[in-house]
matplotlib code that plots the C-alpha trace (Angstrom):
import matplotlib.pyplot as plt

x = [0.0, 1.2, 1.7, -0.9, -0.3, 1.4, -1.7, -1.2, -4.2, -4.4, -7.3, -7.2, -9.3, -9.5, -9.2, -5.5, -4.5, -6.1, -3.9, -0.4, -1.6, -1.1, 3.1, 3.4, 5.4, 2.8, 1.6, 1.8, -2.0, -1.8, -4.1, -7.1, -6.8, -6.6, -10.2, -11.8, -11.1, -12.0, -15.6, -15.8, -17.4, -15.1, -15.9, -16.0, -12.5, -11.2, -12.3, -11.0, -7.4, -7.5, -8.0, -5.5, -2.6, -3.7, -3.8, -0.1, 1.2, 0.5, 2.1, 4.8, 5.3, 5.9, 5.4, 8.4, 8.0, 4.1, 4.3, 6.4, 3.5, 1.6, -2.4, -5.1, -8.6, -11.2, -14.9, -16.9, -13.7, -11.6, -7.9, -4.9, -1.4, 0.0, 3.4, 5.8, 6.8, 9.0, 10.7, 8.2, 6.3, 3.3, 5.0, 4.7, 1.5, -0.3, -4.2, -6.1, -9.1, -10.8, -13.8, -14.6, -17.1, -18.3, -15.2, -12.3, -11.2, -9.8, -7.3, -6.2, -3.2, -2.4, -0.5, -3.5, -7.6, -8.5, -11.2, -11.8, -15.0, -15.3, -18.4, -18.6, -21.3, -22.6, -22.8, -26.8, -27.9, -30.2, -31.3, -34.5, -32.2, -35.4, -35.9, -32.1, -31.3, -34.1, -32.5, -29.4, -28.6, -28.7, -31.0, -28.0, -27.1, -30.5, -30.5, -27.7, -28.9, -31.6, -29.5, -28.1, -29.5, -31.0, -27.7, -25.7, -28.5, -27.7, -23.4, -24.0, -25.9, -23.2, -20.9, -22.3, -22.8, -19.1, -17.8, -20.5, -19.4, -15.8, -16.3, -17.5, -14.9, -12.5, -13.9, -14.0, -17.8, -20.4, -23.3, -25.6, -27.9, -29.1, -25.8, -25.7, -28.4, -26.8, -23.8, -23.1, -20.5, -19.6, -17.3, -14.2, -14.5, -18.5, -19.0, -19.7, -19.5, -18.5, -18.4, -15.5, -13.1, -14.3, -15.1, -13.5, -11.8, -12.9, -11.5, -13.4, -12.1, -14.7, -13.7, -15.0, -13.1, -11.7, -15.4, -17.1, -18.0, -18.5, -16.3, -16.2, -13.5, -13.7, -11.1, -12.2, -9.2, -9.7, -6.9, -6.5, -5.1, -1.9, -1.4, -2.5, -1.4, -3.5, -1.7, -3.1, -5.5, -4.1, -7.1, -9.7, -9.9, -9.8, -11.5, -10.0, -10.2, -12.5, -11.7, -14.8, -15.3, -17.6, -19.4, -21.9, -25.2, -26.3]
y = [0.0, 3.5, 5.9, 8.4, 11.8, 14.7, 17.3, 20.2, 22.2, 25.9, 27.3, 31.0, 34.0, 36.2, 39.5, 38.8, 36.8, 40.5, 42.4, 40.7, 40.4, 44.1, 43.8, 41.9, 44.0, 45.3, 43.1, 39.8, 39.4, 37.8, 39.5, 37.2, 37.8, 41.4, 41.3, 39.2, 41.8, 45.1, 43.2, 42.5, 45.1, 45.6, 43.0, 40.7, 42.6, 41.5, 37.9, 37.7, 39.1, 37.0, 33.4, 34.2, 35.3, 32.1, 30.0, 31.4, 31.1, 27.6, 26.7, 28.4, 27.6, 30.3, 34.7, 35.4, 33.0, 33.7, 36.2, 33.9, 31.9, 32.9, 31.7, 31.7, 32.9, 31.4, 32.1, 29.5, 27.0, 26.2, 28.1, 26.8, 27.6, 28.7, 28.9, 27.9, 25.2, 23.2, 20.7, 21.1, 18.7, 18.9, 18.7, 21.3, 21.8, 21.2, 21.2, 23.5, 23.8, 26.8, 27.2, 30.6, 30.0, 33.1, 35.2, 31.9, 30.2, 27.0, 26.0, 22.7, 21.7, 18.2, 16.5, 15.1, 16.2, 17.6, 19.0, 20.9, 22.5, 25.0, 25.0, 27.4, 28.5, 28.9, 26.2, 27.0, 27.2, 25.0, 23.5, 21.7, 18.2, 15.7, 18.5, 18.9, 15.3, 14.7, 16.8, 15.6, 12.2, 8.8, 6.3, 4.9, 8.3, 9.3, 5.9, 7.2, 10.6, 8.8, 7.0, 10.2, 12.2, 15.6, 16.6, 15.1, 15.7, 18.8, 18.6, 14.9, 16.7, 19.3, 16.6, 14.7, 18.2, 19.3, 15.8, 15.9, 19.9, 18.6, 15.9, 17.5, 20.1, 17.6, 16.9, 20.4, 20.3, 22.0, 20.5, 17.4, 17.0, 13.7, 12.3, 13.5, 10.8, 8.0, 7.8, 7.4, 8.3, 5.9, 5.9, 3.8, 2.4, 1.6, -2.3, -2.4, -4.9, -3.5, -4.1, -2.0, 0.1, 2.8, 6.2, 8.5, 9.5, 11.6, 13.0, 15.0, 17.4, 19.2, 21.3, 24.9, 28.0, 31.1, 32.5, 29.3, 29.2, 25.8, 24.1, 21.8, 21.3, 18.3, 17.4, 14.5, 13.0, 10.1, 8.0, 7.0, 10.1, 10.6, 12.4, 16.5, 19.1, 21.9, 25.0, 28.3, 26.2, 27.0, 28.6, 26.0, 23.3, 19.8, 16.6, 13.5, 13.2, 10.6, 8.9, 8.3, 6.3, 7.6, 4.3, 4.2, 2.7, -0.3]
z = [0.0, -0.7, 2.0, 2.0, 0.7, 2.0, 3.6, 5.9, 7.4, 8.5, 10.8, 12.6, 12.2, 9.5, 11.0, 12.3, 9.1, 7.7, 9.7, 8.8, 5.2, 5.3, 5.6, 2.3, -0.6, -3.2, -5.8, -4.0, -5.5, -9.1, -11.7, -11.1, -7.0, -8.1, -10.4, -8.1, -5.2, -7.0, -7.5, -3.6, -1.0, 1.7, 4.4, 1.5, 0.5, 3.5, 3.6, 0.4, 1.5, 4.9, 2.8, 0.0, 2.7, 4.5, 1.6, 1.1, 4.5, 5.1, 1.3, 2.5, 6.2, 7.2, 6.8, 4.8, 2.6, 1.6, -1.3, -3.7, -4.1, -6.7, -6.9, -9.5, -8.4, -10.9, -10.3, -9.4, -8.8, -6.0, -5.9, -7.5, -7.8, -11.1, -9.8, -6.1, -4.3, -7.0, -4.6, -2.0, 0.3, -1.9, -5.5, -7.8, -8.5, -4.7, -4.7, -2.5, -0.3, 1.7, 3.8, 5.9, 8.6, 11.4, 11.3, 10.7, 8.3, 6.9, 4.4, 3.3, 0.9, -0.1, -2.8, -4.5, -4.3, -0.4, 0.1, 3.6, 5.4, 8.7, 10.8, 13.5, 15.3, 19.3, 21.1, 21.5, 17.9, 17.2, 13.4, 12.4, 12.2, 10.7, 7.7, 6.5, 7.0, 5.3, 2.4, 2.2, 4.6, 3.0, 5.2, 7.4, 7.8, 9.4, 11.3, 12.9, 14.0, 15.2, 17.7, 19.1, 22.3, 21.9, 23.1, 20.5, 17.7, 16.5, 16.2, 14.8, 12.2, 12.0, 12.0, 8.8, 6.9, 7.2, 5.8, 2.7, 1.7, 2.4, -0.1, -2.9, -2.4, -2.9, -6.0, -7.5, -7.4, -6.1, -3.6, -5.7, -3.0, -5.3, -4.4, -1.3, -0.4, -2.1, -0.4, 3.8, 5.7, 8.3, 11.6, 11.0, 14.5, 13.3, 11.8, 8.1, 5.3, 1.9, -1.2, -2.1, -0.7, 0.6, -2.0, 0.2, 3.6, 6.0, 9.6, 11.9, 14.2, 16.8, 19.9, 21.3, 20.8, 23.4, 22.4, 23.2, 20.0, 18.5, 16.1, 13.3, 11.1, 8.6, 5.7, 2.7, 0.7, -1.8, -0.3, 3.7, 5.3, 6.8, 10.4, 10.1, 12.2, 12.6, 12.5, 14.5, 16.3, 19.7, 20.3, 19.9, 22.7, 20.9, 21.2, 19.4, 15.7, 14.6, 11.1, 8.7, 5.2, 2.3, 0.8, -2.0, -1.4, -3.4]

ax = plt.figure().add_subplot(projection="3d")
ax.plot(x, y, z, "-o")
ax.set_aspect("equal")
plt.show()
């Protein structure tokens, strides 16, 4: 078996990743950052600014380094890198992931398709669970929300949402609800007989910021993932990662 590919995650806030954005030299955006920005009002501006500095810092490993990399910004497509990091960790050409979630964000990079999604939210906001799994959970799916306590119900729901938008990040495509329903994500340590290997892989990370804030953070890769570090998640008070498989329905 192959050893699983190289992946690196990134999590902070935006307004500090903002703020340091603001020492880079001038023209660290590439032309398509630049036209995508000048379209933006200015919250959005600064979203915008706060992802692509993170996307660049974590390619880079570190501040100094973060303005030789030099991203695309296609519309209705994930980022990519059009040039930096020959000889890196991640190959030449590394494939990127973002989500932005209530004020953070979240960046993935791997050496092959990754796909990563942010929830965050307070602890005491509640969604109607039976009418969104309804929408979008396959029937194991919903037999297993069933199985939770009001307590768990709504971040189990949370839970299974983050993996789906992760996975079809990590396929470059955006939400097919239809789909959605025919596949299941699973718990590794859960018993299952399959027909195949699994579709994907998924690992789930939950834990409660220094606002008390909820949070989710899941990350999808086709292949069995290796060990991820979370950078600039000193602030957010972890539980253990769970591992998860994607399988197709019959």
């Amino acid at each position: 078996m192959s050893a699983p590919a190289a992946c690196a995650l990134l999590l902070g806030a935006q307004a500090p990743l903002w703020a340091n954005a603001q020492s880079l030299a001038a023209g660290w955006l590439t032309d398509s950052e630049r036209e995508r920005h000048a379209g933006m009002r200015e919250a959005r501006q600064r979203e915008f600014i706060a992802c692509r500095y993170a996307m660049r810092l974590l390619l880079a490993g570190g501040h100094d380094a973060a303005s030789t990399w030099r991203l695309a910004a296609p519309r209705n497509a994930a980022p990519h890198v059009e040039q930096g990091g020959e000889g890196g960790i991640f190959g030449a050409k590394p494939r990127l992931s973002l989500s932005h979630s209530a004020g953070w964000l979240a960046c993935a990079a791997a050496q092959g398709p990754v796909g990563v999604d942010l929830e965050r939210r307070a602890a005491h906001r509640q969604r109607d669970v039976h009418a969104m799994a309804e929408m979008v959970c396959s029937p194991p799916e919903r037999a297993w929300l069933q199985a939770q306590d009001g307590a768990r119900l709504q971040h189990s729901l949370v839970q299974l949402w983050s993996l789906k938008e992760a996975y079809f990040k990590s396929l470059g495509q955006g939400l097919d609800f239809v789909r959605m329903r025919q596949l299941a994500w699973i718990p590794v340590c859960a018993a299952l007989d399959m027909a195949g290997p699994p579709l994907a892989h998924g690992r789930l990370w939950q834990g409660r910021d220094c606002d008390a804030q909820a949070v989710c953070l899941a990350l999808c890769m086709p292949g069995p993932l290796p060990e991820v570090a979370i950078s600039g998640s000193e602030e957010v008070h972890w539980q253990p990662a769970a591992n998860w498989r994607l399988v197709v329905l019959a």
